[in-house]
N, C-alpha and C positions, 0 to 999 in steps of 0.2 A: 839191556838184559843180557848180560854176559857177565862170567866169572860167579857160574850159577852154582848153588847149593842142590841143585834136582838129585843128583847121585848119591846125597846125604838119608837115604831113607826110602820107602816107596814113591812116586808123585800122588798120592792122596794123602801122607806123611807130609810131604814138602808142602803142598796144598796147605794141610789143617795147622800149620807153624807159619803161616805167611805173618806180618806183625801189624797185619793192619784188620783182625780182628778184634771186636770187642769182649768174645767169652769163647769157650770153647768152642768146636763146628767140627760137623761130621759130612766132610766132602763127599758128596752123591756123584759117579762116574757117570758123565754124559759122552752120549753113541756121536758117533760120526767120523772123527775127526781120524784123520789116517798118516798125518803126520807130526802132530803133538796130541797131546794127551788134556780132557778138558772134563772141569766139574761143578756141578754146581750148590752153592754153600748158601744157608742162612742167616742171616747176623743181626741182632738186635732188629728184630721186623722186616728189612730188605735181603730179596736174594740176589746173588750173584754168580756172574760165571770166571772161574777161574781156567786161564789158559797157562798150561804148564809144558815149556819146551826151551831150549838150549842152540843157538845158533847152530844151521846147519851148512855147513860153507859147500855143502855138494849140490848143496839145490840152492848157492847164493842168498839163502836166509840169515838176515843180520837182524838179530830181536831188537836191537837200537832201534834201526828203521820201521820196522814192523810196530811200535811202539808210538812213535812220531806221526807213522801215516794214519793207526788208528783215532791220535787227539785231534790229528788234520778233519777226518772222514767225521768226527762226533761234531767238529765244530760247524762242518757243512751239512748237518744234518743227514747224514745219510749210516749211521754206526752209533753204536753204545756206548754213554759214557764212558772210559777209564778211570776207575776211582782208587786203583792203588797198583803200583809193580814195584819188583824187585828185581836181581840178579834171578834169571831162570820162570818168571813167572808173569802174569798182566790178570788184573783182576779187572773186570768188567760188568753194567748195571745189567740185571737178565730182564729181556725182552719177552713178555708175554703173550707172542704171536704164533703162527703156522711157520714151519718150514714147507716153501714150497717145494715140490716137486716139478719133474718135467715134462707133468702130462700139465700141472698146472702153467707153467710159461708158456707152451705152445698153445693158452686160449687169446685168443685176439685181444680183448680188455687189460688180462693180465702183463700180454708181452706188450703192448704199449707204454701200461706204467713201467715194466723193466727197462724199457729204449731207455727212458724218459731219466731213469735213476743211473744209467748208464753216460747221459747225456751232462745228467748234474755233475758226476764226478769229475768228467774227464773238464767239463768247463769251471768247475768251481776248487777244488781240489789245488791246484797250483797258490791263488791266494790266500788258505791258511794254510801250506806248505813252511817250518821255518829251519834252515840249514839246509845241508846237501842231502841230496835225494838221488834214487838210484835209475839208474836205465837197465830196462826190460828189453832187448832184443831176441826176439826168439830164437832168430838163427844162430847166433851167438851161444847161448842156452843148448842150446839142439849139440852146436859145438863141443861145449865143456862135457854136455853127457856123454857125445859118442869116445873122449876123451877117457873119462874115467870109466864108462863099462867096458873099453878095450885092455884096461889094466889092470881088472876087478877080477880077483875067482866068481865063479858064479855062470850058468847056461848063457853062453851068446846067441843070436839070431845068426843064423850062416851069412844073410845079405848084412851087416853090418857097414861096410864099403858101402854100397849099393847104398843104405839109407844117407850117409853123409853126401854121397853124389848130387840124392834127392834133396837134399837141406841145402845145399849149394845152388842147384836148381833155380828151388822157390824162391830164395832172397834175390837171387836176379830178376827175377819174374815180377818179385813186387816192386820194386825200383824205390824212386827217392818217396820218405814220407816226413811229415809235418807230426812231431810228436806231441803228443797229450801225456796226463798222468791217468794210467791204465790200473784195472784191479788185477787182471791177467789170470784169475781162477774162478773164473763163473758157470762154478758147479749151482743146480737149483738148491743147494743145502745150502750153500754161501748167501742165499736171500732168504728174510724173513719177511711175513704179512699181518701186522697187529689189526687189519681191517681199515685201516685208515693210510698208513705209512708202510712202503718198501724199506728194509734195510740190508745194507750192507755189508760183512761179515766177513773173516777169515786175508786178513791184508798182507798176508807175509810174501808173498810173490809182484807184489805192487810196486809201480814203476814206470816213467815214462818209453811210451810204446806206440806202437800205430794204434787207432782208433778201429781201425779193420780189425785188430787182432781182438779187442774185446768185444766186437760185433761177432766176428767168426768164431769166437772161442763159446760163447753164451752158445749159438743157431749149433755150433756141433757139439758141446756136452750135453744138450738138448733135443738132439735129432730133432734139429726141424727142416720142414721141406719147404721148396724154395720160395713157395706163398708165403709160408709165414716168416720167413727171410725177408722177402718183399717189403712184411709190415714193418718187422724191425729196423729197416733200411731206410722208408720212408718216414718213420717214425721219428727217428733218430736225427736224420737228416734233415728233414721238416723238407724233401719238395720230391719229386719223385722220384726212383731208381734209373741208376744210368747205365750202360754198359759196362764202365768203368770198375763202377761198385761192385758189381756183379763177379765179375774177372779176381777184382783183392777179396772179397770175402769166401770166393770158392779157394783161393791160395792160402790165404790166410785158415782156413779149416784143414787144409793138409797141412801147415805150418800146426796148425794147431794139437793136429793127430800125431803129431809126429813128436813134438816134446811132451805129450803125454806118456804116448809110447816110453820114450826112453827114462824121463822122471822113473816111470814103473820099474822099468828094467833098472838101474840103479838102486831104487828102492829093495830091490829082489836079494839084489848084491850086499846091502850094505842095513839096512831096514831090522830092527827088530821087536815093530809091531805089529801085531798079529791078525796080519791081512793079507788077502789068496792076490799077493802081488801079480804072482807069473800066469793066473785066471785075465787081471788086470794088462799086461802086458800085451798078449795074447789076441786079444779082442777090438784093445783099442790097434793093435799091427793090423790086423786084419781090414778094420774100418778105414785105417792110413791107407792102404794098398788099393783099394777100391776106390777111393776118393780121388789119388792120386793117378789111378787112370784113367783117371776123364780129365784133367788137366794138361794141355798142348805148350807142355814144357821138356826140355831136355837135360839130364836121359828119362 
């Protein structure tokens, strides 16, 4: 998905010219999405959702890939068909379900079926994998942001040093891991509930990763408390929590906090959709900071 046409018109223009309509469509703007832009179309009796966005090399998004891991995640059942793309765009079959929310993950029933859907990707996902695929390091990531918000116009946080300290910190703290293919943005908008089936959604940060980090990233874009951590942990794992666990998913949620943080702040810099980024920023610092003092790591 590169060498895109989006610039050619508005994205509900770009949208209603894709060429894999059957008559005309009048793309309906769907809410959520804060780093492309999405809609959902009619066509000869089926609807659809159209996802309209253009590689973004600051947040390591390659629509190639992002494209591959979605037919990978349809073929492991866990995501929406792909039924057409182009340069700039992915059209997808629309799912007639709840977006949950994060008061819904944190019920016991529900976070189980998530462990569970968490569990199928990182186990299933590599066998309909086909070509090269990317690695998701967070610390890394953490990297490249504090890299470019240091060379961006735009509001810095005074501790900027200070945070990279902290990112250096945690990747020694978590030590050596055994990678999986990770979804790496498990916002509760990223999961749909038809009543029957969890799905999957939104793959463009997907990559082989620690398994902690899509545990700890879910339990903290989530706020959950460490009971329901507990479950997901056990769930997941299928046998009980160990000390261990405990130690990488509390690192791994200030790993977590922290490239959110800076995603946002880049986004601040560089972003021109219309969303209270520096609100965004702001909040998840704040929840980094707090997190990260209760962690017996140095500094």
């Amino acid at each position: 998905m590169t060498e895109s046409r989006v610039s050619d018109g508005s994205p509900s223009q770009f949208a209603a010219r894709l060429t894999c309509w059957s008559a005309p469509v009048q793309p309906e703007p769907l809410s959520g999405g804060i780093t492309n832009t999405n809609f959902v179309v009619h066509d000869g009796g089926d609807t659809f959702v159209v996802r309209i966005g253009d590689d973004l090399p600051l947040h390591g998004i390659i629509r190639r890939h992002e494209l591959a891991t979605c037919v990978a995640a349809h073929n492991c059942g866990l995501s929406p068909e792909i039924v057409h793309h182009e340069p700039g765009a992915m059209v997808m079959r629309f799912i007639d379900a709840t977006t949950l929310t994060g008061d819904d993950i944190r019920q016991p029933e529900t976070l189980r079926r998530v462990a569970e859907l968490i569990q199928r990707c990182h186990a299933q996902m590599p066998r309909h994998l086909h070509g090269p695929s990317l690695m998701f390091w967070v610390f890394q990531t953490c990297r490249n942001y504090l890299e470019t918000a240091a060379s961006s116009p735009g509001r810095l946080p005074d501790d900027l040093s200070e945070l990279g300290a902290c990112n250096e910190a945690l990747e020694s703290a978590i030590g050596p891991m055994i990678p999986v293919f990770c979804h790496n943005d498990l916002l509760a908008a990223n999961i749909l509930d038809d009543g029957e089936t969890l799905w999957l959604l939104d793959w463009e940060y997907a990559g082989w990763n620690s398994a902690y980090f899509d545990l700890a990233n879910l339990a903290s874009n989530n706020q959950m408390t460490p009971e329901q951590e507990s479950v997901l942990l056990e769930t997941y794992f299928r046998r009980r929590v160990e000390p261990r666990d405990r130690t990488q998913i509390r690192t791994m949620k200030c790993a977590s906090l922290l490239r959110e943080t800076l995603w946002s702040l880049v986004q601040e810099q560089h972003s021109s959709v219309d969303f209270d980024y520096a609100e965004y920023t702001n909040d998840h610092l704040a929840r980094f900071r707090a997190e990260y003092a209760g962690l017996n790591v140095i500094p």
